[in-house]
C-alpha positions in Angstrom: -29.9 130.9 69.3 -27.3 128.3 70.3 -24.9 127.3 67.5 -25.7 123.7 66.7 -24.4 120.7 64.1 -27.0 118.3 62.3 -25.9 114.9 62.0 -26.5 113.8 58.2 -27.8 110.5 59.3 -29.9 111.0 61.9 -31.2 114.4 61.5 -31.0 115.2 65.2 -29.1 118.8 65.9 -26.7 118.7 68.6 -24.7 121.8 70.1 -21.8 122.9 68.5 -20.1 124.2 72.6 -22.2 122.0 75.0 -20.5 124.0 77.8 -22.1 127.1 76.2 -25.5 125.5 75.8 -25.5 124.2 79.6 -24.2 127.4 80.8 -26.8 129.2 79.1 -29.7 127.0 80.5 -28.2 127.5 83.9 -28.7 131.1 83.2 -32.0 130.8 82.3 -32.8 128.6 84.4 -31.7 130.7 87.6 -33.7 133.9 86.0 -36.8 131.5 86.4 -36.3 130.5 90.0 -35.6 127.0 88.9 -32.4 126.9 91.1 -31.8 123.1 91.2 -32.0 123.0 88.1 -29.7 126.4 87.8 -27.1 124.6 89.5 -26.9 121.0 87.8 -26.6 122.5 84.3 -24.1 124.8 85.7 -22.1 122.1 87.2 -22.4 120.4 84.0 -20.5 123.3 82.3 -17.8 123.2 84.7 -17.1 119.1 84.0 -16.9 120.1 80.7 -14.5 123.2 80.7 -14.2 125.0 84.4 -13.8 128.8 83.6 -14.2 131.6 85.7 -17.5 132.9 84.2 -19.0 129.7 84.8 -17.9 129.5 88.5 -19.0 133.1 89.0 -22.3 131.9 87.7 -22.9 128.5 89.5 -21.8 131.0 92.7 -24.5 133.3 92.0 -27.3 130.4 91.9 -25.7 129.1 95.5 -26.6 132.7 96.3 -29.7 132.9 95.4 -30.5 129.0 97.1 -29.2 130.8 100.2 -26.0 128.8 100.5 -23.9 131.9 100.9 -21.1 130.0 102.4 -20.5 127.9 99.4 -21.1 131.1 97.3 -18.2 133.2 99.3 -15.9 130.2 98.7 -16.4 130.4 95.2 -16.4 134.1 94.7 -13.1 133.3 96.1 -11.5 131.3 93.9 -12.8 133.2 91.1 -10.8 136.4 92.6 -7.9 133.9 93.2 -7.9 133.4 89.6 -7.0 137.1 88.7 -9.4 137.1 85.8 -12.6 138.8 85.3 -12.0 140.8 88.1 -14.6 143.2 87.7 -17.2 140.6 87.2 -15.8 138.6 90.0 -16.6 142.3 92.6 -19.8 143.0 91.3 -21.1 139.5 92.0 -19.4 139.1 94.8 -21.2 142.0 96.3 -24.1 141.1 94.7 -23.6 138.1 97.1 -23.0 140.7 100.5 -26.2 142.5 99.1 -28.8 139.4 99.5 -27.7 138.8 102.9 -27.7 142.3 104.5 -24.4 143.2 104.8 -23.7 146.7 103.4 -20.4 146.9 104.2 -18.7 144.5 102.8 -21.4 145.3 99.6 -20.1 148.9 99.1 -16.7 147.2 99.4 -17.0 145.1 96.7 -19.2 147.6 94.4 -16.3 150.4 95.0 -13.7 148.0 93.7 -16.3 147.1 90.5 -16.9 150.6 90.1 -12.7 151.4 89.8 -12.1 148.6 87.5 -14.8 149.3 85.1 -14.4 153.0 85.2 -14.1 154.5 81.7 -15.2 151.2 80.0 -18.7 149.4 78.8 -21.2 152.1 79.7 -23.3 149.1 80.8 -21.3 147.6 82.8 -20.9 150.9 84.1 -24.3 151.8 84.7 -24.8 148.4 86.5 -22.0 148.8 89.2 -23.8 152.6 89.6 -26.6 151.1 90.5 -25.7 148.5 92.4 -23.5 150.7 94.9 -26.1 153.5 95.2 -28.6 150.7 96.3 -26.0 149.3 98.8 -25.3 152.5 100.2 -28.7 153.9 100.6 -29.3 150.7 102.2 -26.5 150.8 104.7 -27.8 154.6 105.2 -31.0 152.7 106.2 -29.0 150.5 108.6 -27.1 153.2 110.5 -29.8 156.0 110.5 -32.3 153.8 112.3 -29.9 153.1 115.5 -29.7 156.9 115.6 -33.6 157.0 115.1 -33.9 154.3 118.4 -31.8 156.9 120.4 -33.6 159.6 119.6 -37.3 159.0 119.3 -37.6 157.3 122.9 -35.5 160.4 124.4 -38.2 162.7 123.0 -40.8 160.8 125.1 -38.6 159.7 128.0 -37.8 163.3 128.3 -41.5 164.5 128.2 -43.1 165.9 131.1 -45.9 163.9 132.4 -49.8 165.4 131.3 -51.9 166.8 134.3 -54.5 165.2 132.5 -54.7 161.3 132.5 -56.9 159.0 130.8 -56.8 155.6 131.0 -54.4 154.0 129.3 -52.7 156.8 128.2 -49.8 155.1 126.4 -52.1 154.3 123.6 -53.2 158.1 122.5 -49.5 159.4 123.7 -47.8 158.2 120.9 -50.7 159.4 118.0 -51.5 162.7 119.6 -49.8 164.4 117.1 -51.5 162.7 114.0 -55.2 162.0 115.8 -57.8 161.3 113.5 -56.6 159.0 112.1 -57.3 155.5 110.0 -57.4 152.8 112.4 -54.8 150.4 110.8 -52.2 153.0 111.3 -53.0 153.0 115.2 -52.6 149.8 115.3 -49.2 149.2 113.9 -48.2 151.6 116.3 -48.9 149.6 119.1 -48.7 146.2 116.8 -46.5 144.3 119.5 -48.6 144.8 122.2 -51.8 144.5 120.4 -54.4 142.5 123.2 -53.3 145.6 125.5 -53.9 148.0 122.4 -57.5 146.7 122.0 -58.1 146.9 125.4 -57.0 150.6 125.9 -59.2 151.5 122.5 -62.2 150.5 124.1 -62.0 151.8 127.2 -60.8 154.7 125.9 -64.0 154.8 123.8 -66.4 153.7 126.4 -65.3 156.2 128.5 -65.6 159.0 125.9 -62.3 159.8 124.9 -62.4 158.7 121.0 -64.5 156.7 118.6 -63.4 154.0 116.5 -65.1 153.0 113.4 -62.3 152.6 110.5 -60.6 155.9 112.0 -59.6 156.9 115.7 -60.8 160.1 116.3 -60.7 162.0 119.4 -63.8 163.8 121.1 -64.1 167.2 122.2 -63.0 165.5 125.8 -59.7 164.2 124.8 -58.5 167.7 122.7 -57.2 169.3 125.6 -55.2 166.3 126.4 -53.4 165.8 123.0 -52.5 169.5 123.2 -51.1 169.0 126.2 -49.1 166.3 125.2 -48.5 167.6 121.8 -46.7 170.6 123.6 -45.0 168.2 126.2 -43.0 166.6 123.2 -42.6 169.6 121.8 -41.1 171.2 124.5 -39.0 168.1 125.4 -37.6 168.3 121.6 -36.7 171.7 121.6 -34.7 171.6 124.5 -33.1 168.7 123.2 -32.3 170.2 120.3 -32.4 174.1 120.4 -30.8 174.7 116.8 -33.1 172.3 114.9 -32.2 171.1 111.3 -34.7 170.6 109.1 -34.1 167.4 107.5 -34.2 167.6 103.6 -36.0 164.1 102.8 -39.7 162.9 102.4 -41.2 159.5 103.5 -44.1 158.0 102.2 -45.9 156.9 105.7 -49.0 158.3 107.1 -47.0 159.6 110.3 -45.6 162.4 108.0 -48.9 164.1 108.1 -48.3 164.2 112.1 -48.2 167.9 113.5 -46.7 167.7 117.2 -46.0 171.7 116.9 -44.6 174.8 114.3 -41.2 174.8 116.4 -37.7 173.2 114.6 -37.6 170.8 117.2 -41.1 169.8 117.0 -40.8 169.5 113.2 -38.0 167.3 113.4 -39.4 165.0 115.8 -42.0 164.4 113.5 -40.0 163.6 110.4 -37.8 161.3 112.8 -40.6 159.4 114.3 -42.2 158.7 110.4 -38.6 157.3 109.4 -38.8 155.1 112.5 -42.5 154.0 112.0 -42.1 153.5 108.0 -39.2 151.1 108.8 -41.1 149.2 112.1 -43.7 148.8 108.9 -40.8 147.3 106.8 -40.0 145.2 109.6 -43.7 144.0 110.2 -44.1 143.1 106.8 -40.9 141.2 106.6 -41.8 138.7 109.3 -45.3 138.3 108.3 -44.0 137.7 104.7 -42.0 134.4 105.9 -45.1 133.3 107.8 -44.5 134.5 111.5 -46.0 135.9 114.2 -45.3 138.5 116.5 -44.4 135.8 119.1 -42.0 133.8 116.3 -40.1 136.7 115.2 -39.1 137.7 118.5 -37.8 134.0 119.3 -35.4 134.3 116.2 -31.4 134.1 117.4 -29.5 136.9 116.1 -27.8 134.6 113.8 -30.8 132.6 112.4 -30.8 132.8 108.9 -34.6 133.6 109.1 -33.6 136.7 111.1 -30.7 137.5 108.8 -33.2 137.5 105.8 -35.8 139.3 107.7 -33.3 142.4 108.4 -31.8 142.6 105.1 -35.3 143.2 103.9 -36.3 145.9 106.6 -33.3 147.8 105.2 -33.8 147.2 101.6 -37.8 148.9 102.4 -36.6 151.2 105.0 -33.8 152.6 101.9 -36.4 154.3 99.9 -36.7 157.4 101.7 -32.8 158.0 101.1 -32.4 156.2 97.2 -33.5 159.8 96.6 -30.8 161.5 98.1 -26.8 161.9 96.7 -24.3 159.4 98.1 -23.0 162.5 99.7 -26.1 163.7 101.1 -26.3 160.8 102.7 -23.5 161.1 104.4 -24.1 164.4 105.8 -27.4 163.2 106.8 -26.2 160.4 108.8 -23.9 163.1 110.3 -26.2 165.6 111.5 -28.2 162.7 113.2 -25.3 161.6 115.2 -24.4 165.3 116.1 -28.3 165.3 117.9 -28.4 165.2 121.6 -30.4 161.6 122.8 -31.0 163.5 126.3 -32.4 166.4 128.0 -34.6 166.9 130.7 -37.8 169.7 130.6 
């Protein structure tokens, strides 16, 4: 309830701090997506008395309108201002966190985290969790370059099957996880889908597999995916002869995939469903801000479309390692750098 006066005369309550009451509807009003109107009550409260809570608060509506620029520049004069300097780090990287950039995010959460340490348990908590989710996110963000280096050097290192059918690309890459639902052979192959649909039905005109809501492959085509299945399993062990085993799960139908029983094999399977489940993250970012295939790849790196895209591949792609330790993380991204990207079978 916000303190209020009535006047005797006319009966009509009025606030007793109107910069309280506009700064509470610009609270509100942000919590409801109602940013415009977020950021005129806000700038109301500042007319009336400009204090570094409010201007921490109008910065976090320009944040979430996008305006990122005009946020930073007021997160900075908030930090100029020496006060509230925990408050000023954890919205600052609050600010980082929307637009994808982990870094400076886990900069800014760190500092939060030391000035607040041994105070409010809440405020506590909150810079806990905003850090781990910054940092598991960044973990997204490095792990996948290692997972682009390493995948592709799997196949590139493969040796070629004696047995060829046509358009082999499009069972090479599900060999290992054939039958399977049809969707999930799709995103596979989901940027180069007219050639995708082709190979499917030749592939089952010609007796190879039949597709109904699952690819599955006929007693023809067995031989072939063990072939290939050993090929990539061969190519992995040699790449990587001492194997870890990699202590994390992902929910994504590729972690059923069984290439072979070696270490290497076994890794390359859990690599390959990190790298699908975040293409999946990826595909369901663009499509979510109404692109195609064709729109998304026109996108300059520094489009804010593109920028909004990525930061929400890695906040998806995250949830695999929000369930490890800060530390584990660390060591994971560590022992995926230490991997060999090329060998030759």
């Amino acid at each position: 309830m916000i303190p209020f006066d009535v006047d005797p005369e006319s009966l009509h309550d009025s606030p007793v701090s109107p910069h309280e009451a506009w700064t509470r509807i610009g609270v509100a009003a942000r919590m409801l997506r109602e940013l415009d109107m977020s950021e005129y009550a806000l700038l109301k409260a500042m007319e009336i008395d400009p204090t570094v809570a409010t201007r921490i608060r109008l910065a976090h509506t320009l944040q979430w309108q996008g305006r990122f620029d005009e946020a930073h520049q007021e997160f900075a004069r908030c930090l100029d201002s020496g006060e509230l300097t925990g408050y000023v780090h954890q919205h600052w990287g609050k600010c980082f966190y929307d637009q994808g950039n982990w870094v400076r995010a886990v900069e800014h959460f760190t500092l939060a985290a030391e000035l607040r340490e041994g105070g409010d348990p809440s405020l506590v908590s909150s810079t806990a969790l905003a850090l781990d989710a910054a940092d598991a996110c960044l973990t997204a963000s490095l792990v996948a370059v290692e997972l682009n280096r390493l995948v592709p050097a799997v196949h590139r290192s493969s040796a070629r099957p004696r047995i060829r059918p046509p358009h082999l690309w499009v069972l090479a890459d599900v060999a290992s996880l054939l039958p399977a639902p049809l969707d999930v052979v799709c995103a596979v192959h989901r940027y180069h889908a007219e050639q995708r649909d082709l190979g499917l039905l030749e592939l089952a005109r010609e007796g190879w597999i039949t597709v109904t809501d699952v690819v599955a492959p006929t007693e023809h085509a067995v031989p072939f995916l063990a072939e290939i299945n050993a090929h990539h399993a061969a190519a992995a062990d040699a790449m990587w002869p001492d194997a870890p085993s990699l202590d994390i799960a992902v929910d994504h139908p590729f972690s059923a995939a069984v290439t072979g029983e070696t270490p290497g094999a076994r890794l390359f399977d859990q690599l390959r469903a990190l790298r699908y489940h975040r293409a999946d993250a990826h595909a369901a970012a663009w499509q979510a801000e109404g692109l195609s295939i064709e729109g998304v790849r026109a996108l300059r790196d520094d489009d804010p479309v593109r920028m909004r895209i990525e930061a929400s591949t890695d906040r998806v792609a995250a949830r695999p390692y929000r369930a490890l330790s800060r530390e584990a993380r660390a060591a994971l991204l560590e022992t995926l750098r230490g991997l060999a990207g090329d060998s030759v079978v």
